[in-house]
N, C-alpha and C positions, 0 to 999 in steps of 0.2 A: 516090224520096225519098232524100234525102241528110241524113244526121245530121252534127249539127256539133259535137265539143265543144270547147267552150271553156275551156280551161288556165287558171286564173286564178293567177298566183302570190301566194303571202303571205310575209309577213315584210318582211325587212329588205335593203339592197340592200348591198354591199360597201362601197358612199363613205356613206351612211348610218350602218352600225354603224362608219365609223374616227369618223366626227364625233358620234355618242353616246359613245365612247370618249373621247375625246379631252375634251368637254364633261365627263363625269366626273371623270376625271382631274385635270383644273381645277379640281372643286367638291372634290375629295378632299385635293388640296395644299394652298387655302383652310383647306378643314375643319380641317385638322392642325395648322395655326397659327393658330386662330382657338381652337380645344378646350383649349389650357394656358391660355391669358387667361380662360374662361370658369369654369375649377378654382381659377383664382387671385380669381377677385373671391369663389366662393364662399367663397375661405379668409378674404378680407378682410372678405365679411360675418361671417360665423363669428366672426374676430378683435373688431368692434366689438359685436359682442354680446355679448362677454368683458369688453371695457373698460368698456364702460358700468356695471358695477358699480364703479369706481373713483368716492371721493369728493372728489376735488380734478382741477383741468384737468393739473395734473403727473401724478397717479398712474394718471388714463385715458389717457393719454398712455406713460405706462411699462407699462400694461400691454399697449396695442396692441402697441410693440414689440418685448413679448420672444414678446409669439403671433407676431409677425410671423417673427422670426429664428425661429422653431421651426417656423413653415411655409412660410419661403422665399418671402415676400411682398416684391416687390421696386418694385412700381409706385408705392406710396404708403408714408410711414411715420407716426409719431405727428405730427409739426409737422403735418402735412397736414391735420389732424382739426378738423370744425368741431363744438365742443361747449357745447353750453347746457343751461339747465336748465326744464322744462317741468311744471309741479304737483309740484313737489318731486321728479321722478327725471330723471337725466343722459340728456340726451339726444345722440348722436352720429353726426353724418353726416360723408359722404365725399364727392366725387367726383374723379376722375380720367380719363386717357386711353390705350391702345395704340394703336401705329401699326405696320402690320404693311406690309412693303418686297413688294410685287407683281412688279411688274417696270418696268422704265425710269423714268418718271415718277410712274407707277402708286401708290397707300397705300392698304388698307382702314384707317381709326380708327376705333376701338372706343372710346366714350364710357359708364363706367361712372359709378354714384351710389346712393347710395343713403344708410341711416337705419338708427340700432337701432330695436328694437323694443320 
């Protein structure tokens, strides 16, 4: 009687983990330029929920942008702001876009919006 055993290897093979590597890598360079647009919309909401206590369309307007210059909000500024008024409180929304340069012909756009609350 002859025993046989059988070797099974596991893991990963060497052109496997360069192209998980690699695949990462990718998601990682993305990620880094996608993560300051995503700090910056939070500052812009942050920002219109400041302005909304303004009582004229100039003075939510001037107050979006002195938050703005104190948090180095560059994608939108006060003219941008679409504001009305909804059972007697100021209502304020936004939207805007990033475009972020990939490679050759390549753009992720990042389509932001939103409302005070």
């Amino acid at each position: 009687m002859k025993l046989q055993f059988q070797s099974r290897q596991r893991g990963l093979s060497l052109v496997s983990m360069l192209v998980v590597g690699i695949v990462l890598a990718g998601v990682g360079v993305v990620g880094a330029q996608v993560f300051p647009t995503v700090i910056e919309y939070m500052a812009v909401n942050k920002a219109v929920n400041k302005a909304k206590e303004g009582a004229t369309v100039a003075e939510v307007r001037s107050i979006f942008d002195k938050a703005a210059s104190i948090d180095t909000i560059t994608s939108i500024s006060g003219k941008d702001l679409e504001i009305s008024k909804e059972a007697d409180q100021v209502v304020v929304a936004y939207s805007y876009q990033r475009e972020i340069h990939l490679t050759g012909p390549a753009w992720l756009v990042l389509k932001y919006a939103g409302r005070s609350k």
